[in-house]
C-alpha positions as CSV (number, residue, x, y, z in Angstrom):
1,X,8.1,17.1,-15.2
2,X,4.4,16.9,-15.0
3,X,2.6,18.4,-11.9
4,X,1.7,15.0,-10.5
5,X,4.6,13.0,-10.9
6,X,6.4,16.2,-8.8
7,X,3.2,16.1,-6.0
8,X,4.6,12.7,-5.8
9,X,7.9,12.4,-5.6
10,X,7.6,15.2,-3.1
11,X,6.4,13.1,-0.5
12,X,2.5,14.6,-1.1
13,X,0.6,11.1,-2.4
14,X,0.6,8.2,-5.2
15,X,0.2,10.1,-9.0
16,X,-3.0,8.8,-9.1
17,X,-3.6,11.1,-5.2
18,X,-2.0,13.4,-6.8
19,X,-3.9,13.9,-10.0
20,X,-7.4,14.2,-7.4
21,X,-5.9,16.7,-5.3
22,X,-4.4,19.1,-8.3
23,X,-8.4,18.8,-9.7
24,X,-9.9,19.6,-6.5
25,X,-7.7,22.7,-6.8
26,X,-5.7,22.2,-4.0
27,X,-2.4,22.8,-5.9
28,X,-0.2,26.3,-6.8
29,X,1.9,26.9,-9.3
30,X,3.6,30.3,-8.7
31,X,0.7,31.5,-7.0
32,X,-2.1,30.3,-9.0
33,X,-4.5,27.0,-8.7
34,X,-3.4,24.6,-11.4
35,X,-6.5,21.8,-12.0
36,X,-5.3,20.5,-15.6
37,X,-3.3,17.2,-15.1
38,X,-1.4,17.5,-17.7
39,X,0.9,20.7,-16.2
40,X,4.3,20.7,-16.6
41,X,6.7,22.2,-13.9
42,X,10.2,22.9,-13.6
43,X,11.4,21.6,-10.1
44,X,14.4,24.0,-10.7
45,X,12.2,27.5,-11.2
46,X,8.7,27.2,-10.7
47,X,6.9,27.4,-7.3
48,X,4.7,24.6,-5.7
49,X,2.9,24.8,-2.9
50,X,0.4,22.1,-1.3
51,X,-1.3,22.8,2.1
52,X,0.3,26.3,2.5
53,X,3.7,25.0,2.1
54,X,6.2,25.4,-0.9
55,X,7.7,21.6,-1.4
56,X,10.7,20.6,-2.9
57,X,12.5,17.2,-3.9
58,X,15.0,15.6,-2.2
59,X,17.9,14.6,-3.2
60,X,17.5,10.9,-2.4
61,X,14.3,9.2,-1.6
62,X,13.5,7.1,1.7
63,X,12.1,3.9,2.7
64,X,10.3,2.5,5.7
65,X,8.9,-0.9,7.0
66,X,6.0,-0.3,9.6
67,X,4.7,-3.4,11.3
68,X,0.8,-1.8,11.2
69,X,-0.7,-2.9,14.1
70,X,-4.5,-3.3,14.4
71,X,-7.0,-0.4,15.2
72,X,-4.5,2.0,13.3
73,X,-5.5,4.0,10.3
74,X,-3.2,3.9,7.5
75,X,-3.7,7.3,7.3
76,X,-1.7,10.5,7.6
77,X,-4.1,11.9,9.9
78,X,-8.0,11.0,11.0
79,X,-10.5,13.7,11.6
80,X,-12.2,11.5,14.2
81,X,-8.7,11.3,15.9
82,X,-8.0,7.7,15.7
83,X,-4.5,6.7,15.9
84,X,-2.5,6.6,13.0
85,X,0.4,5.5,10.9
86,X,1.8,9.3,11.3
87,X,1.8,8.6,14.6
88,X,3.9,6.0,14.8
89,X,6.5,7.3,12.5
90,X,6.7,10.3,14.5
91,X,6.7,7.9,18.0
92,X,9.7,6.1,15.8
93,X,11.8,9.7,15.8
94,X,11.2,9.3,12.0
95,X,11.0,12.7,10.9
96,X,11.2,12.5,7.0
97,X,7.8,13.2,5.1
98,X,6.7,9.2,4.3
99,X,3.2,8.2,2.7
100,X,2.1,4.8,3.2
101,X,2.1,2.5,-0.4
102,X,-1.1,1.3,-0.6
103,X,-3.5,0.9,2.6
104,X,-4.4,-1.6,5.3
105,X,-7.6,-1.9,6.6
106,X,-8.3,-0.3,10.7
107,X,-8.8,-3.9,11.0
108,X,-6.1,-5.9,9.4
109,X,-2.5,-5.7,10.5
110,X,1.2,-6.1,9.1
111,X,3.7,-5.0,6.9
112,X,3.2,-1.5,5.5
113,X,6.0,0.5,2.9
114,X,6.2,4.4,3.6
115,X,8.5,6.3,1.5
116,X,8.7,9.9,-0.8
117,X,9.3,7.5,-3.8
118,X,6.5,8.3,-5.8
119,X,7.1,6.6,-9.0
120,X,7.8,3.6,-6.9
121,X,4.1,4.0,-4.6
122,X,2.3,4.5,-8.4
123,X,3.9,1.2,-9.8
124,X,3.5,-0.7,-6.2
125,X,-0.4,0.2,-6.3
126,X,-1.5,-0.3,-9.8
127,X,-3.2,-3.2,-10.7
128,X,-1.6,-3.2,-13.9
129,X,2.0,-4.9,-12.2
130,X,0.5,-7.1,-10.3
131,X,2.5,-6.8,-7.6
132,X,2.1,-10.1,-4.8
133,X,0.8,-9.3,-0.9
134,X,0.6,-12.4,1.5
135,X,-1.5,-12.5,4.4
136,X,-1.9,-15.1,6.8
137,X,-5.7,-15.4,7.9
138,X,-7.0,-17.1,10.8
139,X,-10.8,-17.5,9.8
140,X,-14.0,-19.6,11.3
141,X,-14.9,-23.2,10.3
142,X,-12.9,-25.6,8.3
143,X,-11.3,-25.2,5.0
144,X,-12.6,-28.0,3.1
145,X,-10.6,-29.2,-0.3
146,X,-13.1,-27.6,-2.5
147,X,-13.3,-24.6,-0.6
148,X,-9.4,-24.9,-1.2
149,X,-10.0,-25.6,-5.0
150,X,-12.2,-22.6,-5.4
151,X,-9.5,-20.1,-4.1
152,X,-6.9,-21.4,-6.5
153,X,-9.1,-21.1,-8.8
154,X,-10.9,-17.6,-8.5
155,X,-13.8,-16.9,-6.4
156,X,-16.5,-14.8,-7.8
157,X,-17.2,-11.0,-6.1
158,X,-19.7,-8.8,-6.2
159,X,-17.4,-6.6,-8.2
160,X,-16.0,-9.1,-10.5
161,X,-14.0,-12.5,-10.0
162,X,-11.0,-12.4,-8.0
163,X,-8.0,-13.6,-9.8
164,X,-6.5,-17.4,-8.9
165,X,-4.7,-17.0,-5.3
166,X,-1.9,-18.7,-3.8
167,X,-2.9,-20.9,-0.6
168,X,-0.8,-22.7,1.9
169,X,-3.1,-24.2,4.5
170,X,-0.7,-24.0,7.9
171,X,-3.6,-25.6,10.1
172,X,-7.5,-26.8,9.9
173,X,-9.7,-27.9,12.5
174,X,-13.7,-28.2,12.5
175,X,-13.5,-24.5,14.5
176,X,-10.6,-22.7,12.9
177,X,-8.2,-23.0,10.1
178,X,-4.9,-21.0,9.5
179,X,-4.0,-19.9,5.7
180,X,-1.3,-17.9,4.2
181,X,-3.3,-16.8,0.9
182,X,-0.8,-14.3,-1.8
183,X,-3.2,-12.4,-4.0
184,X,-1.7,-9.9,-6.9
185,X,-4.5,-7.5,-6.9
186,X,-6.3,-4.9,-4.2
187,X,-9.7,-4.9,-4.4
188,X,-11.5,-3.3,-1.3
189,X,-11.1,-5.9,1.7
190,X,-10.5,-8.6,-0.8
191,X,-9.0,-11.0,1.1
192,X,-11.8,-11.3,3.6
193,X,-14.3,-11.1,0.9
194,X,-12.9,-14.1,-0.9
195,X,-13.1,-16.1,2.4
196,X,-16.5,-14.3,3.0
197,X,-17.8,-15.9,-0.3
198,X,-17.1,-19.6,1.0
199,X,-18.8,-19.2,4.0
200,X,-15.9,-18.4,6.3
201,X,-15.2,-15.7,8.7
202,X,-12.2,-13.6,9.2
203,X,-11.1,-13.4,12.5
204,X,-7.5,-12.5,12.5
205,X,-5.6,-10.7,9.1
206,X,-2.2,-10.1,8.8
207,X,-0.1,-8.8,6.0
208,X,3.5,-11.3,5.7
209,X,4.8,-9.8,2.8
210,X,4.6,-6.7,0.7
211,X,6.5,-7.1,-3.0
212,X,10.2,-8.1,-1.9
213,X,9.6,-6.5,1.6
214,X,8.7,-9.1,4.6
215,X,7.1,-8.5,7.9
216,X,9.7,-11.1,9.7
217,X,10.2,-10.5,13.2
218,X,9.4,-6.4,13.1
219,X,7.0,-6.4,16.3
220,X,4.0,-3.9,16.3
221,X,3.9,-0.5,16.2
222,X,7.7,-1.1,15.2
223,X,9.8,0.8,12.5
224,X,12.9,0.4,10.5
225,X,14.3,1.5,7.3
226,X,14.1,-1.1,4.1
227,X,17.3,-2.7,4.0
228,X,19.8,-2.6,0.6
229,X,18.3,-5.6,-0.4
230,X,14.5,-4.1,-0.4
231,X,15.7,-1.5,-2.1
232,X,17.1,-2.9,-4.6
233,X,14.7,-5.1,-5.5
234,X,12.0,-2.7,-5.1
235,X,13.9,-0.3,-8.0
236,X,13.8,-2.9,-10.0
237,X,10.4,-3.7,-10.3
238,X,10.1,0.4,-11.1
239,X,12.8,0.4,-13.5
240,X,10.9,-2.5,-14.8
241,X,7.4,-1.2,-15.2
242,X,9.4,2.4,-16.4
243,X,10.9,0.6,-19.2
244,X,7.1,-1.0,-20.0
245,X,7.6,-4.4,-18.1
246,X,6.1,-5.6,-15.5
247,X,6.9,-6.3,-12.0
């Protein structure tokens, strides 16, 4: 098994958090700092240690939903001791080692996956699978049709065009309008920057839907594991992308 896909299904990070942390020499193997990527281990004999500690795999993986609320990191911890989403699993009684898939902004709120799949979190977060997010926005001003047009369409970035969203308007006024917008990529704050380019402001951001995993009624700060449904579907869009599909 290669050194990153162990870090992460471990628990540590995403492959691609991995790969930076075994180059910044932050990894053992049997006692000595491995930086090469390619490594291979053998979960059965050799020795890993991250952050002082020897991990090991479990013998089945874990899944969370976390209703992120706002002005939390999506973090495991913040060196200018803001809360994070470590915090609220451990508030939870959740006591299994969970990374977050992905990231939410301090600022935007919603559904959020943790788990110690790691295959699963590399698939989930590569652009290559495309996997859908909705949010539902509440920005400034009124969403005009061509404004409307040019969303469905692909507004243009300062680092690249975004890809065609998904709109359903819920409400518009000449002050405010309400939009649920499902984008399949995860550029940096992309969904405000989209709304940004148009002239609109967000005030409010909130994550519906993650893949096959919904917010629903999960209040804030909440917890609960991914029901057999979630995980189900979620496995399949790994076994998919494993088998060189696409989710």
């Amino acid at each position: 098994m290669r050194l990153q896909r162990f870090l992460a299904q471990a628990g540590i990070a995403s492959r691609r958090k991995a790969e930076e942390l075994i180059a910044a020499g932050s990894v053992r193997v049997n006692g000595s700092i491995v930086r090469e990527h390619g490594t291979v281990v053998d979960p059965a004999h050799d020795r890993v240690e991250y952050g002082g500690r020897v991990l090991t795999l479990s013998a089945s993986l874990a899944y969370y939903v976390l209703h992120k609320p706002y002005g939390v990191m999506t973090t495991m911890r913040d060196p200018e001791g803001r809360r994070t989403v470590a915090d609220l699993m451990r508030g939870a009684g959740v006591q299994r080692r969970v990374v977050p898939v992905g990231r939410l902004d301090y600022d935007t709120a919603g559904v959020l996956l943790l788990t110690d799949d790691g295959d699963l979190a590399h698939v989930l977060t590569h652009p290559r699978y495309g996997v859908e997010k909705t949010y539902r926005a509440t920005i400034r001003g009124r969403l005009t049709p061509e404004h409307v047009k040019a969303l469905r369409e692909g507004v243009r970035l300062d680092d690249g065009t975004a890809a065609p969203a998904g709109l359903h308007v819920i409400s518009t006024n000449r002050m405010h309008a309400v939009i649920d917008i499902t984008i399949h990529e995860g550029k940096n704050r992309q969904v405000r920057r989209m709304f940004e380019t148009l002239g609109h402001r967000v005030e409010a951001l909130t994550r519906l839907r993650f893949g096959p995993v919904a917010l629903g009624d999960l209040t804030a700060g909440a917890v609960r594991a991914a029901t057999e449904k979630e995980v189900r579907e979620l496995l399949g869009i790994r076994r998919a992308a494993e088998s060189g599909g696409t989710a």
